[in-house]
Every structure is written in C-alpha cells, then in structure tokens.
TORTI-336963 format. One record per atom (N, C-alpha, C): residue in three letters; x, y, z. Coordinates in steps of 0.1 Angstrom, whole numbers, plus 5000, padded with zeros to 4 digits. Each point is the difference from the previous one (the first is absolute). Example, Ala and Ser with C-alpha at 12.3 -4.5 7.8 and 13.67 -1.06 7.14 Angstrom:
# residues 2
ALA513249435078ALA499150125000ALA500950125000SER499650114993SER500950115000SER499250115008
END
This chain:
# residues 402
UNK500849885000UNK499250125000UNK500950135000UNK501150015005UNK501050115003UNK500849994988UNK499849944988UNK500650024991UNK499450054992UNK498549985000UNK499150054990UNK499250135005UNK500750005010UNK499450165007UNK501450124990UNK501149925003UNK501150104998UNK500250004986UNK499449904991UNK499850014984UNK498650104994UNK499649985013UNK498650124995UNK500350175002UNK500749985010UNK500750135003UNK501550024990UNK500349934995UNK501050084988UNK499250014989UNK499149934998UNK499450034985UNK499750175004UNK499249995013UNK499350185001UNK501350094997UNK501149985009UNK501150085000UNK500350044986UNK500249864987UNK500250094992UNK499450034989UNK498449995003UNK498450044991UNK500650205003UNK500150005021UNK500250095002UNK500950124991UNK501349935005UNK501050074988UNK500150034989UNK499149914988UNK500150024985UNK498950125003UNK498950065009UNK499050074993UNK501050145007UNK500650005013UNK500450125002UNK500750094996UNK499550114993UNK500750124996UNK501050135003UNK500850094996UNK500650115008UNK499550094992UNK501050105003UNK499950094994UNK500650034985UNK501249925000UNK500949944991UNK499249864990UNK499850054989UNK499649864990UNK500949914999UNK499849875009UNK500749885002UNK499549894990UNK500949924992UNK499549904998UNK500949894999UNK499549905004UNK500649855002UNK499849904992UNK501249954997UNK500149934986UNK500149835007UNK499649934991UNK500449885002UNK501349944988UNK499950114994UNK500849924981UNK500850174998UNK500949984994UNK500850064994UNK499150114988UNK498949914995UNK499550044992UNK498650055001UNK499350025014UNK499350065004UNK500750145003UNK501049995005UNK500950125005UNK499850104989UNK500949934986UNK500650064986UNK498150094996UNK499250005001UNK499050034997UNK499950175005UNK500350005011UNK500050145007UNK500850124989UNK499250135001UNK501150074988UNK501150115010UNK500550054994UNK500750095006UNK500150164999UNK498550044991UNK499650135001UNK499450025009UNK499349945015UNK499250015008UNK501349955013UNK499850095018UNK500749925006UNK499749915002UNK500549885003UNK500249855005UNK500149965005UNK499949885009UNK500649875007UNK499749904998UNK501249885000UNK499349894999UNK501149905008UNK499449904999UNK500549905011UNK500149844994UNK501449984993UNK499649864996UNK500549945009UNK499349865002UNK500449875006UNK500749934990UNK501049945004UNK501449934993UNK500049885009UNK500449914995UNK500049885002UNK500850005013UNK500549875012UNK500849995005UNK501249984994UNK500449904990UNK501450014991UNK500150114996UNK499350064993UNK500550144991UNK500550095009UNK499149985014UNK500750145014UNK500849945001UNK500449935004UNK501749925007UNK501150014986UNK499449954991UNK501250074989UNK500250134994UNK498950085004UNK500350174998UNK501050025011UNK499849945016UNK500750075004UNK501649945005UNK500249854992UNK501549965004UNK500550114988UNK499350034988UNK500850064987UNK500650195004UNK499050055010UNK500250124999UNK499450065013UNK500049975009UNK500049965016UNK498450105000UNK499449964994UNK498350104994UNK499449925019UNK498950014994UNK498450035013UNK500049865007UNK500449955009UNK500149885008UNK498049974995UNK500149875005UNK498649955004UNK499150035010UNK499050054994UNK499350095014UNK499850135000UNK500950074994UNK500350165000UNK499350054989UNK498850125003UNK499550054992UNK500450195002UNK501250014992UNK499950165002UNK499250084989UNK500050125005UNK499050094991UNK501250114993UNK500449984986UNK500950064992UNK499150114994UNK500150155003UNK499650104992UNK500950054990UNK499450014988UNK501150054990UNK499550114998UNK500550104994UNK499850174993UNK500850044988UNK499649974989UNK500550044988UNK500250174999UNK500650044991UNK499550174995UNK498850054996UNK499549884994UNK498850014998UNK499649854991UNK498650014999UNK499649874993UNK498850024991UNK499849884987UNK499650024991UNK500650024985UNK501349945008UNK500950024985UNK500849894996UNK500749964993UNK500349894997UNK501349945006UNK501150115003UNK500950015007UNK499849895016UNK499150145005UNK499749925017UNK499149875002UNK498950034987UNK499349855004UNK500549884993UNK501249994997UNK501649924994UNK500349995016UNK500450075010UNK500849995012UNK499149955005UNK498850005004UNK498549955008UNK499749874997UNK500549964992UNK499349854984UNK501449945010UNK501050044999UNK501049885009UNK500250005011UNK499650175007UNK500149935020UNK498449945002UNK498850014990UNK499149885009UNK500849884997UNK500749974982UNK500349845000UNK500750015018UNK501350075001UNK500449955017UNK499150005010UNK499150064999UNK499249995009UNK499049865005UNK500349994986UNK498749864998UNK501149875004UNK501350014997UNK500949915005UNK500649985011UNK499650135007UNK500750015013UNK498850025015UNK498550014993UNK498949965012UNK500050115006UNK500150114994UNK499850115006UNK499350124991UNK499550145012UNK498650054993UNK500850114995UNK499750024991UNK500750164986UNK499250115000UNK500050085004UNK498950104998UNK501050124992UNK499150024989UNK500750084991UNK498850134998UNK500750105001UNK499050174997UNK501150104999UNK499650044988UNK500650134996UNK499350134995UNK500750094999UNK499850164995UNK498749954983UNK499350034992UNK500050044987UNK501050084999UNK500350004985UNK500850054993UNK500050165001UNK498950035000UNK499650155000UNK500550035014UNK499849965011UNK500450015011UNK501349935008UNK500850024997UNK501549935002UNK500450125007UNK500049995008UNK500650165014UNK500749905007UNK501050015008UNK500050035014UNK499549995010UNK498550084999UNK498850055008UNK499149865001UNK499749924988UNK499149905000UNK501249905002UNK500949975002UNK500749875003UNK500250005016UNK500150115003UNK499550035017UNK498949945010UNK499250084985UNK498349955002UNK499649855003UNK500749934991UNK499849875001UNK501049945009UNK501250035000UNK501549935011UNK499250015008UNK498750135006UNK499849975017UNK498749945002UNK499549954989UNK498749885004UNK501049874998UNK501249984995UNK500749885003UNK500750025014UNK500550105006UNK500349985016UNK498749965009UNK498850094995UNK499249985006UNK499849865003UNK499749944989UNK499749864999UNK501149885008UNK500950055002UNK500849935008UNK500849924988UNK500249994994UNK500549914989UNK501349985005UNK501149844989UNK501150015011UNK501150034991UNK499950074983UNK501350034997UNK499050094990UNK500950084992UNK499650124988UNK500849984993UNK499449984984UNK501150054987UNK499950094993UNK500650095001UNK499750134995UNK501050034986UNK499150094991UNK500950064990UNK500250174999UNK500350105013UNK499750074997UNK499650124990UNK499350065002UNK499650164986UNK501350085005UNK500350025009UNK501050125008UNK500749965009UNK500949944998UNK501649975008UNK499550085014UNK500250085003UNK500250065012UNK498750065007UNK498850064994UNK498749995006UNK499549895006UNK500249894994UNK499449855008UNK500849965016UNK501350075000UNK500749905009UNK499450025017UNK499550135003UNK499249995012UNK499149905000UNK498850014994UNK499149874996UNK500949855004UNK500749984991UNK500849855004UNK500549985015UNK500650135005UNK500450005009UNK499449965014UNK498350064998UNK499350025007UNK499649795002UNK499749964987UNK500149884996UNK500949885008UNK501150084999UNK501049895003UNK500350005021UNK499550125003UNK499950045013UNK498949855008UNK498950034990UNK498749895004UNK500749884998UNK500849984999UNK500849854997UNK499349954986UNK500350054989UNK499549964986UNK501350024991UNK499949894998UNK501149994994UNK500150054983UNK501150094995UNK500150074989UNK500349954986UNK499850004994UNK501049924984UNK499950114994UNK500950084987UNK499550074988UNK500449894987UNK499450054997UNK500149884979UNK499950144991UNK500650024992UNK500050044987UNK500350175003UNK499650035010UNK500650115001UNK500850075018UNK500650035002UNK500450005017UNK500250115002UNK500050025014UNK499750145009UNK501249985012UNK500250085008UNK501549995010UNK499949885005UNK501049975002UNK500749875007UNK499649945012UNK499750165007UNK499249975015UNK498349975004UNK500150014983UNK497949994997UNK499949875002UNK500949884995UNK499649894993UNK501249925003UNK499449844998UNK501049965002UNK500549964993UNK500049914987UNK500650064990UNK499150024985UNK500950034991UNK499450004987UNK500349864991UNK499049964991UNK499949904995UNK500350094987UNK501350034992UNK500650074990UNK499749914985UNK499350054994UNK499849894989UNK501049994990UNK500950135000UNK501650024992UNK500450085003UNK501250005006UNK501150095000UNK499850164993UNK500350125003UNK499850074989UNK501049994990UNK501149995005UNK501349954987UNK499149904990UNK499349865004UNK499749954993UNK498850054988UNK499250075008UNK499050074992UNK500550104990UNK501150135002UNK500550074990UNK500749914988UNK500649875005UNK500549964989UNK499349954991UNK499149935003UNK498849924991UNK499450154992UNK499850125010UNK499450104988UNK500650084989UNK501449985005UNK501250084995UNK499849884984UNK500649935002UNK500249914991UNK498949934991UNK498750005008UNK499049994990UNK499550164991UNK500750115000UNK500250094997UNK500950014990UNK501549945002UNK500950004991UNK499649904986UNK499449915009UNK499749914989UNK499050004989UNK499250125006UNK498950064989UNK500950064990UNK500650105008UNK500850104988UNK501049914994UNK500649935002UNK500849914989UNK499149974990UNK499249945004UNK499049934988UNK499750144990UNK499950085003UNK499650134994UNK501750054989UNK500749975011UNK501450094996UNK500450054998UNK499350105015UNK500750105007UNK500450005010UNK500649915007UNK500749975014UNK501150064997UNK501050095010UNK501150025000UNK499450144995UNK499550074994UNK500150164999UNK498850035015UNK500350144999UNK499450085013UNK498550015001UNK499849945013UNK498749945001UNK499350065012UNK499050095001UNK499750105010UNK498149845008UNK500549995011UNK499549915003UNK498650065012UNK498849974999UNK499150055011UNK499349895007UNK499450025011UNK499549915008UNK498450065001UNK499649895004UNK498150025008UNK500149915015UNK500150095008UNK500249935014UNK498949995003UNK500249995015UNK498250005012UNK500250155002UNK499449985013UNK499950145005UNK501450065004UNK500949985001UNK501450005004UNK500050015015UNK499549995007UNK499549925016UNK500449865001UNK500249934988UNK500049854998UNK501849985001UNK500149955016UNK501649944998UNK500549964990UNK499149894997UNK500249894989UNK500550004988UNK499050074996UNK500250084984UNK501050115000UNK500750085013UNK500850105001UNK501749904996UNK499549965009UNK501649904996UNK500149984992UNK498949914992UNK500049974985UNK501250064991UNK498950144999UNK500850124996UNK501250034996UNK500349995017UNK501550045002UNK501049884997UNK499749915001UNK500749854992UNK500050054988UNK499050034991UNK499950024983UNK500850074997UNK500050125004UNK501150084999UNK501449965003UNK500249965012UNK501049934999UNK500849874993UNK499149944997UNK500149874990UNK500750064986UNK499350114996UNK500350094989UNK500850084999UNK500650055010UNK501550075001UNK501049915000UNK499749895006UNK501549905001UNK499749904981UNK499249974995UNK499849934991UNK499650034986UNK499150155000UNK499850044988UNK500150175007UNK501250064994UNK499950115005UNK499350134993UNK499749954984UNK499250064993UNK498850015003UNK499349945012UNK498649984999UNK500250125014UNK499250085001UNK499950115015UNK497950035001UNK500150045012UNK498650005005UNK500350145007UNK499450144995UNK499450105004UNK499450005014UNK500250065012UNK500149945015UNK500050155007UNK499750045014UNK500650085010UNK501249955004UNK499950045013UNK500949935011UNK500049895004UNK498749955004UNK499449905007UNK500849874989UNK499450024989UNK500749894990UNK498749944995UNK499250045006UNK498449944995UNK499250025003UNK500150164996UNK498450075004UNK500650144986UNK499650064997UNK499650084987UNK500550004987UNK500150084987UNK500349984990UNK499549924995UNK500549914994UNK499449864989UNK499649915011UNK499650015010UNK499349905011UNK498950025002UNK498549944997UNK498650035004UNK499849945012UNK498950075012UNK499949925013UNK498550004999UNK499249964994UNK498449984998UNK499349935007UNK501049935010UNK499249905015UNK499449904992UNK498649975010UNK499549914994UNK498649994992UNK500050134994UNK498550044998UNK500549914986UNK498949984991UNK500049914988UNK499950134989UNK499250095006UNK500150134990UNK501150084998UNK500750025012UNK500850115000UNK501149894993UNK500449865004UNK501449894994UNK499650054980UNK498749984997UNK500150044988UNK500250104992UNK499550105006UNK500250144995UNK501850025009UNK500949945004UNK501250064999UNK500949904990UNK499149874994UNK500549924992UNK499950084985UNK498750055001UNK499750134990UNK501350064991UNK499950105016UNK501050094998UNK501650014999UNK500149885005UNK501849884998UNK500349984985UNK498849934995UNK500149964984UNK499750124989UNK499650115006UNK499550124991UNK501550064999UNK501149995013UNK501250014997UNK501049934989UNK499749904998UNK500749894999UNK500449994979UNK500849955000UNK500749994984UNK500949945001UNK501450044983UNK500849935002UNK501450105001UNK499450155004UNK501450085001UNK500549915005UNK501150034995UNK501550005011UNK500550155004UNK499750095000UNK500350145005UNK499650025014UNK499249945005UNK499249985017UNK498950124998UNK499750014989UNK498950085000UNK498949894998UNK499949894999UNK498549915008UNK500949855007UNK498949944999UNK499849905014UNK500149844985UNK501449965004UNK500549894993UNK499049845003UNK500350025013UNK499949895011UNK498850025011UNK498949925002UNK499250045012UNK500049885008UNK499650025009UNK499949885013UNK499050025007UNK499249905002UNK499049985012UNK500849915010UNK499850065012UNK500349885012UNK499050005010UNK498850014992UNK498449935005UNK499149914990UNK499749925011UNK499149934988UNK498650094994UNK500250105006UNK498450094992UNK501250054987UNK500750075005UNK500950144988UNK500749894989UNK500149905004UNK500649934989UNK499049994990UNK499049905004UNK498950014989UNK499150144994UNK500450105008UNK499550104993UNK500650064992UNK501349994999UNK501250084991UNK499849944990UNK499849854999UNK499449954979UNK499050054999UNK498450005007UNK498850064998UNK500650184995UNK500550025006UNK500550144993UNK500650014989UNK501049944998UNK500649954986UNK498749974987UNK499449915007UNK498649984994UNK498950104994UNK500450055008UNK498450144998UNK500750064996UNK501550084995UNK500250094991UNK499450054990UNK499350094994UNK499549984981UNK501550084994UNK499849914985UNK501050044992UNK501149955002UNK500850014998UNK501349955002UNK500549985014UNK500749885005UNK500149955007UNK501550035008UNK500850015013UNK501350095001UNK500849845002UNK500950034994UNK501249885003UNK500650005011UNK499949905011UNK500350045011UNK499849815004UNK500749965014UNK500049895005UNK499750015012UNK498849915003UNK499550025013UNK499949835001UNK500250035018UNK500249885009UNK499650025011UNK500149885011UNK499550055015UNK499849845006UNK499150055012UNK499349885011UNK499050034993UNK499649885005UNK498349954996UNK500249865003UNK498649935000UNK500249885000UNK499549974980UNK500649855004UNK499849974981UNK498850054996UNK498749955009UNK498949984996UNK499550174994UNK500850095008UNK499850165003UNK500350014981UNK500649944993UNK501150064989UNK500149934988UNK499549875005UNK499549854987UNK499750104987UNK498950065000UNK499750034989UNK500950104993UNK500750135008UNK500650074994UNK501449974993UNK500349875012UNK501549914992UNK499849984991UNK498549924997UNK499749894984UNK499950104991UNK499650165002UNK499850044989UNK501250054994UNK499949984985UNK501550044993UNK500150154998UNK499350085004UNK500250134998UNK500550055009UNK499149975017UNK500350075008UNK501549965006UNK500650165004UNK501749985005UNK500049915010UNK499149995009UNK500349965018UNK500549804992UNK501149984996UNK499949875002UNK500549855014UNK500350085007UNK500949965013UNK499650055016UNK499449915004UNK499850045012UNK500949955013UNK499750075013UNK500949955009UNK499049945015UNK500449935003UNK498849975014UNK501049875010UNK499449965008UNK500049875005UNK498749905006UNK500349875004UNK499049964998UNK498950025013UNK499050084999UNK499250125010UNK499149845007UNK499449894992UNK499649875011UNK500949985010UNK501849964996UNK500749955013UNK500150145005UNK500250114998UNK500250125012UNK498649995012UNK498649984998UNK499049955006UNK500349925007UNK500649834994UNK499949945005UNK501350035011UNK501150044996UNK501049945009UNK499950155014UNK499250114996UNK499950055010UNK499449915014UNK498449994994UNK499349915012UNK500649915003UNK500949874991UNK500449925010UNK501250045009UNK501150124995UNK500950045014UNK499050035011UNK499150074996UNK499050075011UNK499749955011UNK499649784997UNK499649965004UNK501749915008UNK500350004995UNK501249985006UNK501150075015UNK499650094996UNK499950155007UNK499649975010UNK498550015003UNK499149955009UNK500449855008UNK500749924991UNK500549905009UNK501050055009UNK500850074996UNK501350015007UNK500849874991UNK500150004991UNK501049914993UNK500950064988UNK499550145002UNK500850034986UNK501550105004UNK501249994995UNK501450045002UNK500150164992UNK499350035010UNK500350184995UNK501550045000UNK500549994994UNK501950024996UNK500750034989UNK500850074997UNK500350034989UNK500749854998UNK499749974985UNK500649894988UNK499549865009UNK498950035008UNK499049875005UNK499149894985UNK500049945000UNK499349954991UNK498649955006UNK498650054998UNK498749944998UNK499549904989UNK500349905004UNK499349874998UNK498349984995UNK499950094988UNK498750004993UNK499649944989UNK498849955000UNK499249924991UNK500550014991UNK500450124995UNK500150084986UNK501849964999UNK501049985010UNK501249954994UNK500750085017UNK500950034996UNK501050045011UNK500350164998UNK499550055010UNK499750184995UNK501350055013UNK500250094998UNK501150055007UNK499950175006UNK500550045014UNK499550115007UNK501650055000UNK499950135002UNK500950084997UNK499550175007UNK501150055001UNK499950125004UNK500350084987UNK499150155003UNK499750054986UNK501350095003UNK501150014993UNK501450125002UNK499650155005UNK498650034993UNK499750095000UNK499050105013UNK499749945007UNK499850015014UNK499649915007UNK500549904998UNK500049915009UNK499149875005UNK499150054995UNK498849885002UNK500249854992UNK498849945005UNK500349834998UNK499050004989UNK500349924990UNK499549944984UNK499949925004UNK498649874993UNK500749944998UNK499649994980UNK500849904992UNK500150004988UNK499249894995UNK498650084992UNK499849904992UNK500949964986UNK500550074993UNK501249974994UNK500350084987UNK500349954987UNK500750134992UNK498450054991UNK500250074993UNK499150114990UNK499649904993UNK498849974991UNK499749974990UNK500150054986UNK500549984988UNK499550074988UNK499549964991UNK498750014994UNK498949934992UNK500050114988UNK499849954985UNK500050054992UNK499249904986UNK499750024990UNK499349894989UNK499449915005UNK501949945001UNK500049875000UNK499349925011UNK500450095009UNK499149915015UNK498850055001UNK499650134999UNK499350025010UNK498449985001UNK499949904993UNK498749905001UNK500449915011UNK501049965003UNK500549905008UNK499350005016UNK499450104999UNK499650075016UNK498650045001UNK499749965016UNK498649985003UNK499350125012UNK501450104993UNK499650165013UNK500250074994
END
C-alpha cells in the first residue's frame, strides 16, 4: 500500500510541474527535436532531457552539467532577429539540449540596440536569479555596472562575440583573434583586386563599422590597418587619432537604416582612382553593412563604380551576392556563429561546475575539439578561442547552413 501511495504522489508531483508556469516562458523538451522547434526571434527557454549516457559522456568530454544539475543560462545578443545572432542561438540551445540545461535567450530588436534596453533586460535576468549570463554587448563600457551588479548577486558572467572590461566578466568566448580577422579581410581584399589587376597600385581603403562603442569591431579596425601597413603598404584607411573612428570609417550602429544609407554613401564614393580621390576598397565588419554595401552596389542606376567590396557576414547573409557575376562583394569573412553558441553555453556550464581552468594557454576540452584560453596582450583579460577566421567565396559558399 505505501508503495502505491508514493507512486500516486509522484505521478501528482509531476502532473503538478508540467502545468506550472513563471514569469519566464519555460519549456521542457523530451527530444532534441522538440527543443529545435522553438525559434529564436521571441525570448526563450527550454529544457532538454538527454539520456543518462549522453550526460555522462557530455561530461567526461568537456567536464559540462553533472547528472542532476539544472542551471538556468541567460544569453543577451545585440540584438535578435537577424541571421548573425539566431546562428549563435541555433547552437547554444543545440548545447543546451546536450548539456540538460535551461537557455533563456532575449534581446534588444534591431531598431532598439542601446545600452539602455540591454540593462532593461540584464535586470529581469538578475531578477530572476538565473545562475550564469552571456552577453554580447552594444557598448563596451555602459554595460559593465549592470554586470557588475550581476556578478555581486553571485551570477556568474560570460561575454561571446563581443567584450566589455575584464572586471565585468569572466571571460570572453573570442570567436577570432582580431589579427585573425584583419587578415582574412585584408586578403580577401587583395584577392579581389588581383583578379581585377590592380593590386599593388594605391588603394584608398574605407570601412562600415558599428557604432564605434563596439570593442570588437574597434580592434578589428586597428588590426586592418595594421595588417596593411606591415603587408600592403599601398592600401591606407583615412582615420582620426583614435585609428577607428572618422574619415573613410562609417559608425551607423545597429539601426538597419542608417547601416544602409552609410553603405549608400561609401559606394557613392567609391571607383577605380588611384589619386585617393575615391574609395578603392570598402569593408563591412558587420553582418548588417556587409550585405548592404552589394545592395548598394546594386541600386546604383547607370553605370556601376569599380570598386571591391568585402566584409563579415554570415554566408547565408551574401549567397546570393557572391553567386552573382556582376556584383563586386565576391568574398566574405565570418566564423562559424553555431559553435560560438555552442561553445559559449557549454564553457558556461562548465563554469558553473567549477571544472573549468581559467589560465592562460589552459586548454578546454570541448565537444567542438580542443579550444584554448589565453590572455588578451592588450588589456589583459581572459579569451577563450573558438579558433581562426573563416573565408567563403563561389566556391563554397553554398557549403553553409548560417
């Protein structure tokens, strides 16, 4: 009788728990593929159940979520709705779904990418008690009270794809180096103008950044430039002081209107002087300004300006303007934005164990292969590396599913 009392009372216990709601849209997977259903323009959560094998071998491979442990991982893109972030979303639920823990993803819209609304949301994730954050900040240095405040509550920090002080977070999950990033743009650059056959004369080079608030893309920058003084000294970028903020550098943030209208105005520059009286060379180092700089190229009437344009984007961002034989943008630059997703959440979760070797030239032991932590030269903070630059162009870039 005391068995069938205590089987009657777990069936209630968990009738109970499937109907109970929060404030937070929870949902609980049994399959991998109930999970994959959820989209990633709305925020999220979900919860898969994973086998007992599959938990015991997530976590001998990469010391992930013991058996038992259900933490609550909030992520914060720059924003969402775009193909970039719901690429990074698409691979921390796959970790999520393999590591038995809940993801809750919410970001800014595009139109609203502040500062101010990543605040907004970072403090309904303290509120909620959650037990780690991945964040991409809009503004390096605005956010870090927020985190701070965060990390005070015992919540633990991550940044992915873009990072804020050292003291905000605990580390950054760096998807490339910026050396690595200038060189893939530098050279998918040179390699346009060869094919043309003008490499080697004087090449007045411009950019379409973020808002220039953006660490990320600031280094970029200053890598390009430098990549280009030690390697092509003919190629120069029109600059202040800063090294990446005025002259041939647009900062349009993240509005979708303003990225196009300075993509506009980049290409309305642009020909094949060599006198530096236009714009040889353009660059996006966003996945919005990249694809808008061919859409500009595109909408010209009349005659078209000879010019080589390249950037970030993901493939999927650029498929079509690669394939077309007219348009210049033939080369893009990115990495792969599923394992940055993924390999954030599962350090995160690792993190949370207390298993993971925060140390410079430590190696993390991830699903995804053997990723490596490092201190950044430049002030100091902990990386760690998802690994080198990607370059997609023709030939591949059907090959890809972001």
């Amino acid at each position: 009788m005391k068995k069938v009392i205590a089987l009657l009372l777990a069936v209630v216990l968990v009738l109970g728990l499937a109907a109970c709601t929060s404030g937070m849209e929870t949902k609980t997977s049994a399959s991998t593929s109930a999970a994959a259903s959820s989209t990633p323009a709305a925020a999220s959560t979900s919860t898969a159940a994973s086998t007992s094998s599959a938990a015991s071998s997530s976590a001998a491979a990469s010391g992930s979520a013991a058996a038992g442990k259900n933490y609550t991982i909030a992520m914060l893109p720059k924003f969402k709705g775009e193909n970039y972030f719901d690429g990074c979303y698409t691979g921390a639920q796959k970790a999520a779904d393999e590591l038995g823990v809940t993801l809750v993803y919410d970001g800014p819209n595009q139109s609203e990418a502040t500062n101010a609304k990543q605040v907004e949301i970072l403090e309904g994730f303290i509120a909620a008690g959650v037990d780690c954050i991945i964040v991409s900040p809009c503004d390096a240095e605005g956010i870090v009270p927020t985190l701070q405040k965060a990390m005070a509550a015992g919540i633990k920090i991550i940044t992915f794809d873009a990072d804020t002080d050292k003291d905000a977070r605990e580390f950054y999950v760096n998807p490339a180096t910026a050396d690595d990033i200038a060189k893939g743009l530098v050279e998918a650059s040179v390699k346009s103008l060869k094919e043309k056959g003008t490499d080697g004369q004087p090449c007045r080079v411009g950019l379409i950044s973020g808002s220039g608030l953006d660490t990320n893309q600031n280094e970029w920058i200053l890598a390009i430039e430098k990549y280009m003084a030690a390697n092509y000294s003919w190629m120069t970028v029109k600059c202040d002081d800063s090294g990446y903020l005025g002259g041939d550098i647009w900062t349009p943030g993240s509005d979708e209107t303003a990225a196009q209208n300075a993509a506009n105005e980049a290409v309305a520059l642009s020909g094949n002087a060599t006198d530096g009286s236009q714009l040889n060379v353009i660059i996006g180092t966003s996945s919005m300004s990249t694809p808008a700089l061919a859409a500009a190229w595109n909408a010209v009437a009349g005659k078209k300006p000879d010019v080589v344009l390249t950037g970030l984007a993901t493939p999927m961002g650029l498929i079509d303007y690669i394939q077309d034989p007219d348009n210049p943008l033939k080369y893009g630059v990115l990495w792969d934005v599923n394992n940055l997703g993924y390999l954030a959440v599962e350090s995160a979760v690792s993190l949370l164990n207390g298993t993971i070797d925060e140390t410079d030239g430590a190696t993390f032991a991830s699903k995804l292969g053997d990723k490596t932590f490092r201190v950044n030269p430049d002030d100091g903070g902990l990386e760690l590396l998802l690994g080198d630059a990607l370059v997609f162009g023709p030939d591949d870039v059907g090959n890809y599913n972001y």
